[in-house]
C-alpha positions in Angstrom: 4.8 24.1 -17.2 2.1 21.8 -16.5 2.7 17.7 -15.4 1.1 14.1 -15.6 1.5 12.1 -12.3 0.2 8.5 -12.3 -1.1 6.7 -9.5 -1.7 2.7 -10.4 -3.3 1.7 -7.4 -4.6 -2.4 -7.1 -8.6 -1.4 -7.6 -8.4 2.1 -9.2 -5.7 3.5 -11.6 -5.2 8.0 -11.3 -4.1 10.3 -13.8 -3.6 13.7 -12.4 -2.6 16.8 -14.8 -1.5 19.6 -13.0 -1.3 23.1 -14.2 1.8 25.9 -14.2 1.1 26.4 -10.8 1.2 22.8 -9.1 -2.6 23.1 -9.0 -4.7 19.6 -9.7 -6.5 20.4 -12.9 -7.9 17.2 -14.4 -8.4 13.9 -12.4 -9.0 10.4 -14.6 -9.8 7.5 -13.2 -10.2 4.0 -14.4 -11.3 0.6 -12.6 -8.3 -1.9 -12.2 -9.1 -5.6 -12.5 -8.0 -8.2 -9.7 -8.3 -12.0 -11.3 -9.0 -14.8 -8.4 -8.2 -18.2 -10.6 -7.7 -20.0 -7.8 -8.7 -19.4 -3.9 -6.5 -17.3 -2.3 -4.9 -16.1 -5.5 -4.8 -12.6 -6.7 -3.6 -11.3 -10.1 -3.5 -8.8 -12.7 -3.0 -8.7 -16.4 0.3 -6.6 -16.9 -0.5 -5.9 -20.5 -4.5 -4.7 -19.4 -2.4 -2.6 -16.4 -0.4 -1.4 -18.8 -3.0 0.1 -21.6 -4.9 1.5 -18.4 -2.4 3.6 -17.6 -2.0 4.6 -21.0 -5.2 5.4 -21.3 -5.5 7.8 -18.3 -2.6 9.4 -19.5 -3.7 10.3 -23.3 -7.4 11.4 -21.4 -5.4 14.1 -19.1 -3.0 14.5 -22.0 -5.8 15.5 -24.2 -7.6 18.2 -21.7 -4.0 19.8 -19.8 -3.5 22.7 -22.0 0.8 23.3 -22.4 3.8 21.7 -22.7 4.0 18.8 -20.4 7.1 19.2 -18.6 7.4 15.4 -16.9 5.4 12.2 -16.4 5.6 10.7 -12.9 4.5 7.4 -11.7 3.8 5.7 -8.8 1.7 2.4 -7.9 1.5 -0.5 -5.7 4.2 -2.0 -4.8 5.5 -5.7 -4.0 3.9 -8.7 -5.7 6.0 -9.7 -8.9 5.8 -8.5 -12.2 8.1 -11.2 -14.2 9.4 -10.3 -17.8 11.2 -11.8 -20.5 14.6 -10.4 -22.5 12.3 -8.8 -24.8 10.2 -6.7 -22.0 7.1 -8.7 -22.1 5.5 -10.4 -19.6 6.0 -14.0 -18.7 2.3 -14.5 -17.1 0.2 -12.7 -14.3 1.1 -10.5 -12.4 1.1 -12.0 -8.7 -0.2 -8.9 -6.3 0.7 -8.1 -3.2 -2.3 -9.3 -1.6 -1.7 -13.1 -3.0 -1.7 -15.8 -0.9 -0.7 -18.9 -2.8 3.1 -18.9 -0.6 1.7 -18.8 2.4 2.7 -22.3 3.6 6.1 -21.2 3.0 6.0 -18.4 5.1 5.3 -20.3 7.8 8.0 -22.3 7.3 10.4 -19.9 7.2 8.3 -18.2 10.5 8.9 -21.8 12.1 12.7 -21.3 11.6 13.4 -18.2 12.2 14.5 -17.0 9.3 11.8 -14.2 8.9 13.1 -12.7 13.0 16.3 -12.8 11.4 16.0 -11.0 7.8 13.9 -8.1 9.9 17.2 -8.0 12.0 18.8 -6.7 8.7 16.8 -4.5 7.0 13.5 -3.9 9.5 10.8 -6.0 7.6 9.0 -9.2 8.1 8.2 -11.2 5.1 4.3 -12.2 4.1 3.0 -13.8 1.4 2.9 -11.4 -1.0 6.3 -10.0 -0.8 8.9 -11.1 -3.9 10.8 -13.7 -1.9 8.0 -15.8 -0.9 6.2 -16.0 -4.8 9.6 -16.4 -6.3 10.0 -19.7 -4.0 6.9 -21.0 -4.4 7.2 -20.3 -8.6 10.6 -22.7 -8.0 8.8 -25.2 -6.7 5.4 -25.0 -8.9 6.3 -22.7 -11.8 10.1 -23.5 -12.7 9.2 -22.7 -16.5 7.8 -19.5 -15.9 11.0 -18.5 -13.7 13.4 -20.0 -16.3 11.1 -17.3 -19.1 11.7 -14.5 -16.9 14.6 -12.0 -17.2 13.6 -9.9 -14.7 11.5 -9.3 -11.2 9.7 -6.4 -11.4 6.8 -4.8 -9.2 4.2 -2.5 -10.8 5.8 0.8 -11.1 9.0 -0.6 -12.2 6.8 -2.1 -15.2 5.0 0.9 -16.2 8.6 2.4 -16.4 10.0 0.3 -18.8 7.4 0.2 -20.7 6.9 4.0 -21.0 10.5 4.8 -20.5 12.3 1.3 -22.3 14.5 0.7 -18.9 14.7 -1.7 -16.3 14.9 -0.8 -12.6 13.6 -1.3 -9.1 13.0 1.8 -7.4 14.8 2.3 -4.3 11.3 2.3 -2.3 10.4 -0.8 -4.0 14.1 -2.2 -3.4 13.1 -2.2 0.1 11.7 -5.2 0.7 12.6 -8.1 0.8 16.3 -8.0 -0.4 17.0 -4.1 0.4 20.2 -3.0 2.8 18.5 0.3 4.8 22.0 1.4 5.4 23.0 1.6 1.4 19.5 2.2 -0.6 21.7 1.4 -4.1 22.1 -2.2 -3.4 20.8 -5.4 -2.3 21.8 -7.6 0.5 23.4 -10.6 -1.0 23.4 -12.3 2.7 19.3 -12.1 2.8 19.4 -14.0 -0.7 21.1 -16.2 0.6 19.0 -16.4 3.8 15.9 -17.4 1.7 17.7 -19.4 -0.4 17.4 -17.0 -3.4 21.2 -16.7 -4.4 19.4 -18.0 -7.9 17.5 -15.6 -8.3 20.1 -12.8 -7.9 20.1 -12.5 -12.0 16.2 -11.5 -11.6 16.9 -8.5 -9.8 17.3 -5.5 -12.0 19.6 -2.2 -10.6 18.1 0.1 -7.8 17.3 3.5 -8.8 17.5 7.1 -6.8 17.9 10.5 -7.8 18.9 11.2 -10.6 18.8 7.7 -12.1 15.1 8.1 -11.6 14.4 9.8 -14.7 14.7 8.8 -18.1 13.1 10.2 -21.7 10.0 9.2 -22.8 10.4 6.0 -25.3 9.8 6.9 -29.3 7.8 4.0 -29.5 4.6 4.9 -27.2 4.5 8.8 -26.9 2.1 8.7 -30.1 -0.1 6.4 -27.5 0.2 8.6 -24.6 -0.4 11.8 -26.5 3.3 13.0 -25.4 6.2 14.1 -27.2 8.8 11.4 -27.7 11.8 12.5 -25.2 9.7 13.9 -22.1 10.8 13.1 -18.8 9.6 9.6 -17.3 10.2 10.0 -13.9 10.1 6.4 -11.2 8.2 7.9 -8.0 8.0 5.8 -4.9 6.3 3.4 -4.7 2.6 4.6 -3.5 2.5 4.1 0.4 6.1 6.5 0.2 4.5 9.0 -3.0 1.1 9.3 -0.6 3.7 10.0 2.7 5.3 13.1 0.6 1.8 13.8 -0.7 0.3 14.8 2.4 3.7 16.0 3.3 4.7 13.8 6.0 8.6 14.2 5.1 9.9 14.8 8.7 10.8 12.5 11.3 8.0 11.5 13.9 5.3 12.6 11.2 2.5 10.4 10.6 -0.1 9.2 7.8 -2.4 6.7 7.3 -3.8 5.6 3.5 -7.3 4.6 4.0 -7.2 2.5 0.8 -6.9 -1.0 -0.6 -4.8 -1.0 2.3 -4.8 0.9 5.4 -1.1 1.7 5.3 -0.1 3.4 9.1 3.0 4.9 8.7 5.7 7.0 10.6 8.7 8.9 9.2 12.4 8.3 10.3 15.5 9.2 10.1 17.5 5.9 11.5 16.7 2.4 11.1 15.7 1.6 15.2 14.0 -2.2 15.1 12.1 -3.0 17.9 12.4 -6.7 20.3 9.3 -7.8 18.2 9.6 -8.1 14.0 6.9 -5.5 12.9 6.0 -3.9 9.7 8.1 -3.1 6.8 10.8 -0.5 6.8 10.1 1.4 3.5 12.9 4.1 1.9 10.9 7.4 1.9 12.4 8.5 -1.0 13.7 11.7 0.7 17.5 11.3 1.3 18.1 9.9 4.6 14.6 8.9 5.4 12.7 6.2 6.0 9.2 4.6 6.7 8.9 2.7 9.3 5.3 1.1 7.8 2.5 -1.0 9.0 0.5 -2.1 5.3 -2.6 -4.4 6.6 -4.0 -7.0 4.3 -7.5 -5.7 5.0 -8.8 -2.0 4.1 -11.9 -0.2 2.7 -12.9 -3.4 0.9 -14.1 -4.0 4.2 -16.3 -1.2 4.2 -17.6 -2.3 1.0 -17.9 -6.2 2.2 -20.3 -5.3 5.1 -22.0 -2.4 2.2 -23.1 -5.2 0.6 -24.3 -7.2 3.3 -26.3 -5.2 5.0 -27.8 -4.5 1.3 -26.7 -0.8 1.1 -25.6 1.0 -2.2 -22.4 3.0 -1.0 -19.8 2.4 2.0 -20.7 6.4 2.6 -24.4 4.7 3.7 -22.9 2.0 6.1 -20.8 5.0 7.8 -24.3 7.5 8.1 -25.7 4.1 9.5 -23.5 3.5 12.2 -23.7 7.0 13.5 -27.0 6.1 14.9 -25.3 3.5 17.2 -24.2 4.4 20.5 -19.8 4.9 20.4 -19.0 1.1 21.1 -21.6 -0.6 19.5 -23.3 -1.9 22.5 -20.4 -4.1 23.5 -20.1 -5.8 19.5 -16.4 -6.1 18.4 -15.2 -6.9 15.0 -11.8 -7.9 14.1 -11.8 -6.8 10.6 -9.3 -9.5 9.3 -11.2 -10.6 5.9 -8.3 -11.1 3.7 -7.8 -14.4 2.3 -4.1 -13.7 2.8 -4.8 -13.1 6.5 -2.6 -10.6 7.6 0.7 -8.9 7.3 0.5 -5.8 10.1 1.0 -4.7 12.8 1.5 -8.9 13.1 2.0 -11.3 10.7 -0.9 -14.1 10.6 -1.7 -15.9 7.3 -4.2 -17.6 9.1 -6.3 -14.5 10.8 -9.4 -14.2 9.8 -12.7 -12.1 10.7 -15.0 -12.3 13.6 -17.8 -10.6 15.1 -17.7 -11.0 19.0 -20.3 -10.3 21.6 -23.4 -10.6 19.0 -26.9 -11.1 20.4 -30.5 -10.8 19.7 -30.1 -6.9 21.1 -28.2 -5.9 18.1 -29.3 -5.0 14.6 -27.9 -3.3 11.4 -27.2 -0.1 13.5 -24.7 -1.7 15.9 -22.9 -4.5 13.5 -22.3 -1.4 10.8 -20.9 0.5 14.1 -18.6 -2.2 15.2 -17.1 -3.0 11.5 -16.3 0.8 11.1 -14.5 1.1 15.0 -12.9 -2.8 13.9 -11.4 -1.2 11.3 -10.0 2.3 13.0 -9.0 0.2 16.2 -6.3 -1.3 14.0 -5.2 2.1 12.9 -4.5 2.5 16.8 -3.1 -0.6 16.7 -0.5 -0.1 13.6 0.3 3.5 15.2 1.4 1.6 18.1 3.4 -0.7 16.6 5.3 1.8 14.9 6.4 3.0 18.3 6.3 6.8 17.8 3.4 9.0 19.4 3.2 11.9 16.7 1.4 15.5 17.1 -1.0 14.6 14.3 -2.3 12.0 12.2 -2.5 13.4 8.1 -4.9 10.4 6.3 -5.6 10.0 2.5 -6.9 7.7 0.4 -10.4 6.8 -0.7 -12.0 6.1 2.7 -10.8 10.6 3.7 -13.1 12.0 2.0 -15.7 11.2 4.9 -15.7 13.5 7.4 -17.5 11.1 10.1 -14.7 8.5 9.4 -12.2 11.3 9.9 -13.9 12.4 13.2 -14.0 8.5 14.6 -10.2 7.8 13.6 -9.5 11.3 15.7 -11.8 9.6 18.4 -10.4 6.3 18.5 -6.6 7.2 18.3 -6.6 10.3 20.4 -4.7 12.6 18.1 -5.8 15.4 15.6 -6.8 14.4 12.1 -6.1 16.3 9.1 -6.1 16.2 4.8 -4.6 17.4 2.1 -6.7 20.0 -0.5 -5.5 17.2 -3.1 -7.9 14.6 -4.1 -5.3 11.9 -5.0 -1.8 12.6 -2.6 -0.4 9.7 -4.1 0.2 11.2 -7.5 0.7 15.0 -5.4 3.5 13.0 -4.2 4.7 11.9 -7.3 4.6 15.6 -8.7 7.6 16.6 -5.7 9.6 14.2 -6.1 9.2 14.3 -10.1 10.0 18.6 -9.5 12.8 17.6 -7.8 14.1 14.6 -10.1 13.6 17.1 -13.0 16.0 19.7 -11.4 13.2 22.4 -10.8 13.1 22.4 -6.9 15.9 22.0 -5.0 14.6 19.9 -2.3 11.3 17.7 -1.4 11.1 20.4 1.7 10.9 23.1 -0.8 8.4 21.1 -3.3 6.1 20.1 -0.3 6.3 23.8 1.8 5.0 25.4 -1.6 2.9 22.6 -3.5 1.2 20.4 -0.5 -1.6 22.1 0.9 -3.3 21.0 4.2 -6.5 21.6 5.9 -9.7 21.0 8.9 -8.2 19.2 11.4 -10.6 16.7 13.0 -9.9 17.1 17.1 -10.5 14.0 19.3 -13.5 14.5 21.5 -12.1 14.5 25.1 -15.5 12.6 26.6 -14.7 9.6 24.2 -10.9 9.4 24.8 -11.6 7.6 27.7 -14.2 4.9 26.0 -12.4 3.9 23.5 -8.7 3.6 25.2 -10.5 1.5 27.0 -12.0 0.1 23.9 -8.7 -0.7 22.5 -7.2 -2.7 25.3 -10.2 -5.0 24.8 -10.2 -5.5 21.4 -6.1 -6.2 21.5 -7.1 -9.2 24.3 -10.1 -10.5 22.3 -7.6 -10.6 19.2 -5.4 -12.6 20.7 -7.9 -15.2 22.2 -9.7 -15.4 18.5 -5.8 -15.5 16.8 -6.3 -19.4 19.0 -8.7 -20.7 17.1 -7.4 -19.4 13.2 -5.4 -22.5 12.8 -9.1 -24.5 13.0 -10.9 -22.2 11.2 -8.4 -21.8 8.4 -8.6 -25.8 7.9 -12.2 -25.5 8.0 -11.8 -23.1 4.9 -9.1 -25.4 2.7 -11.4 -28.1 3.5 -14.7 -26.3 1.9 -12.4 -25.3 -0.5 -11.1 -28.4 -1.7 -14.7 -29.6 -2.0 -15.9 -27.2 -3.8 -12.9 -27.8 -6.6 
């Protein structure tokens, strides 16, 4: 029987039909829109989100020939996706990637508090994370708050509304509120931590297994070309879904999503923090297993910043152009930190921004597109390091894998073998195991990924550049932390300009 997996990523939403074999038949994809009212801010329209996905969903519907036996989603996670009693939205979306609570992030940094809720359930709070928007909405949104019903991130919205239920998946439970050691609940004593006992009544009941699945509402299978009753099924969220999509299931297994994100991740199977809060600390949605995660602020849309500066058409262009630069870009280092949200791994900085170090009258277009592309696979290294687990290989996905000189550089740069997936989109691969095994037709994600994940051409690390860029990387950690001095300045600088502008 053939399947519809969703993937509702932040800039592009997926619809994947696969056939009676597990094979990816019919890819649709559609442009997501990010709003920016204010600096720093970043939205979505749930009910535009919502008709997207619907939309990809009646396209593959319409082209998958058979009965459909499930419909799986995935999506971004965090952020907060508020509703009312009736199931409709109460405003925006806030993403993920929104940096509005950022000032009280640092207080709670200043006090300790974010050292302390990592002590309980392995992650460090950022901006964008449901604790921090739901305090600053009490303090500058109280209406919207007393509207809302329910906190919700995105793929517990596109359940409800396809499936008429309210959850939190047990991936998207996480963070901030999750308990590692009993995925079904939340931790009342890191509520209570943030101050958010209030807010308890917001938080809807966390769903694994079984409870994952529910029939397809009567109400909308006419709009997604599916027959009323078919099986909705809540995936991880997408950083796990793309994990099980490449089939990194297994402790000390590695991938990295070269996305929206770049998402560095390493499988566990115990909860072991480190001296030094780091990442997020993500359930895999395999039972017993974990992510230990490190989700930067900053990804391919930094590929496509420096695209269009340098005036070229495709990011594919700025990689072909720094090919013809000599491996460390003739001593130029960037320090890829361009989100206005600063960053969230492997350290949190609300303040970090970009720089390009070392720049003279010797370098041109050749050796700045050179040093963007290594900025942004040193930090790769860097999260891998942070997650404090040297693995065999490194599987990536995402957007930024289908170029095999990228592939080549992050085998380069981090010293390990690269490889990918046959699938186009993992994350929704992903969703299709865990949606076989929520369904009851494989018996275990180890059976779903051994016979439905596919992987292929590793990418070996060239032994004359290991040296060059280890050294590389030690250099570019030092000149981090002697730029992270002068953030504070800079970031004033910005609210200043800002302010004016307004």
């Amino acid at each position: 029987m053939a399947a519809i997996c969703v993937d509702a990523g932040t800039t592009v939403i997926k619809a994947v039909g696969y056939d009676d074999g597990g094979r990816e038949t019919v890819v649709v994809r559609q442009p997501a829109h990010v709003l920016h009212p204010k600096p720093g801010w970043a939205e979505q329209d749930m009910m535009q989100v919502r008709n997207s996905v619907f939309g990809v969903v009646r396209a593959v519907a319409n082209q998958l020939p058979g009965r459909v036996e499930f419909l799986a989603v995935t999506a971004q996670g965090d952020g907060a996706w508020l509703i009312d009693h009736t199931g409709a939205p109460t405003g925006h979306a806030v993403l993920w990637n929104d940096s509005r609570a950022t000032s009280i992030v640092e207080q709670w940094s200043g006090a300790g508090l974010l050292a302390e809720a990592y002590r309980r359930n392995g992650s460090v709070t950022f901006a964008g994370l449901p604790n921090a928007i739901l305090s600053w909405m009490r303090a500058h949104d109280p209406g919207r708050l007393a509207a809302s019903a329910a906190l919700l991130t995105c793929g517990g919205w596109l359940f409800g509304q396809l499936a008429g239920v309210v959850i939190m998946e047990e991936s998207d439970a996480s963070a901030p509120f999750g308990n590692p050691h009993n995925r079904s609940h939340y931790d009342p004593q890191l509520l209570e931590l943030f101050d958010l006992a209030w807010a308890e009544r917001l938080l809807p009941p966390v769903a694994d297994g079984g409870r994952r699945v529910a029939p397809l509402c009567d109400g909308v299978a006419a709009e997604v070309c599916l027959p009323a009753g078919t099986p909705v099924v809540a995936a991880p969220y997408d950083i796990a879904s793309t994990a099980i999509g490449v089939g990194a299931i297994q402790p000390g297994q590695a991938c990295c999503i070269l996305g929206t994100t770049l998402c560095t991740e390493v499988v566990t199977d115990r909860v072991t923090l480190g001296p030094e809060p780091l990442g997020l600390t993500v359930s895999l949605g395999v039972a017993g297993h974990h992510l230990r995660a490190m989700p930067t602020l900053a990804g391919t849309q930094v590929l496509t910043w420096a695209t269009e500066q340098l005036g070229l058409t495709r990011p594919n262009q700025l990689i072909e152009l720094a090919n013809h630069a000599r491996p460390g870009a003739s001593g130029l280092v960037f320090l890829p930190y361009l989100s206005p949200a600063g960053e969230r791994a492997p350290f949190v900085a609300p303040q970090a921004c970009g720089a390009l170090l070392g720049l003279c009258l010797e370098h041109g277009r050749e050796e700045f597109a050179r040093a963007v592309v290594e900025g942004l696979t040193l930090v790769i290294r860097d999260c891998l390091a942070a997650c404090g687990v040297t693995p065999a290989e490194l599987r990536i996905c995402g957007g930024g894998a289908a170029n095999d000189d990228w592939a080549q550089l992050i085998a380069d740069i981090v010293g390990l073998p690269v490889r990918r997936c046959t699938d186009t989109e993992t994350g929704a691969r992903g969703a299709y195991v865990v949606g076989r095994v929520a369904t009851g037709a494989m018996a275990s994600a180890e059976e779903a990924v051994a016979q439905y994940v596919n992987i292929r051409d590793p990418f070996e690390p060239d032994p004359a550049l290991t040296p060059r860029y280890d050294d590389l990387f030690g250099r570019f950690v030092q000149l981090r932390q002697h730029a992270a001095g002068g953030w504070p300045q800079l970031a004033a600088l910005r609210q200043e300009a800002n302010v004016g502008h307004a």
